[in-house]
N, C-alpha and C positions, 0 to 999 in steps of 0.2 A: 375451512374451519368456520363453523359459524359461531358468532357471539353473541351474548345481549347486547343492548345499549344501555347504556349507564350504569355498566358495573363495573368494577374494580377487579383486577386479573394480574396475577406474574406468572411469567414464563421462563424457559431456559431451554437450551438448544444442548440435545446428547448429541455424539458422536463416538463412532467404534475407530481405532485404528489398533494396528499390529493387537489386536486381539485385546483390546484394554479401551473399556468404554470410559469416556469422560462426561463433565456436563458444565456448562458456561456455568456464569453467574447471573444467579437470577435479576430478572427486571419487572417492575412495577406497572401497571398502565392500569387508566379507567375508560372505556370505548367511550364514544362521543352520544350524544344525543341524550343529556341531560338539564338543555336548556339554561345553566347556571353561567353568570357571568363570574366565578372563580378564578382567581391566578394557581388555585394548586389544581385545579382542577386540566390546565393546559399541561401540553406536553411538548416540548423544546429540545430539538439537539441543533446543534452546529458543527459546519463542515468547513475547517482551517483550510486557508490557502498562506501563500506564501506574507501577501502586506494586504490578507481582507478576510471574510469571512462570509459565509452562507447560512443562514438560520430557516429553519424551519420548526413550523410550529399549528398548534390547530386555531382554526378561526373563528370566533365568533361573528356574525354578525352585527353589523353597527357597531362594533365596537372598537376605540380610538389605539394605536398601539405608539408606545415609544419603548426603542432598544436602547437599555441602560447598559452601559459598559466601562471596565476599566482594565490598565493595566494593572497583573499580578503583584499584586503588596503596594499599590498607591491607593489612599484612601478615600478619593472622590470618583463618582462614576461621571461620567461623558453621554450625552444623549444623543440621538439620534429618531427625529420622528420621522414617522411612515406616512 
């Protein structure tokens, strides 16, 4: 599937079973290559382990990152730089 760059697109995944098609729920994304140093413009998930966790995310160039984090309902975040 080819895309532009630096557009903004949502998706959703059909699928047929026992004769009854369904469809996720839509998601968001804007492809890469619009050179902007934006936070809304990055796209982030993370993949839970048991006592850690795996982030991914798209990268800028030169650009400095620190992973802000907290536990669920405590009001200060915890840093972590890269």
């Amino acid at each position: 599937m080819a895309l532009q760059s630096c557009q903004k697109y949502v998706a959703r995944l059909s699928y047929t079973c026992a004769n009854k098609t369904a469809y996720t729920t839509e998601i968001s994304f804007t492809t890469k290559g619009c050179n902007t140093c934006s936070a809304t413009d990055i796209t982030m998930y993370a993949i839970p382990e048991a006592t850690s966790m795996t982030i991914h995310w798209d990268v800028y160039p030169d650009a400095l990152y620190v992973v802000n984090y907290r536990k669920a309902g405590e009001p200060a975040f915890k840093t972590y730089r890269l």
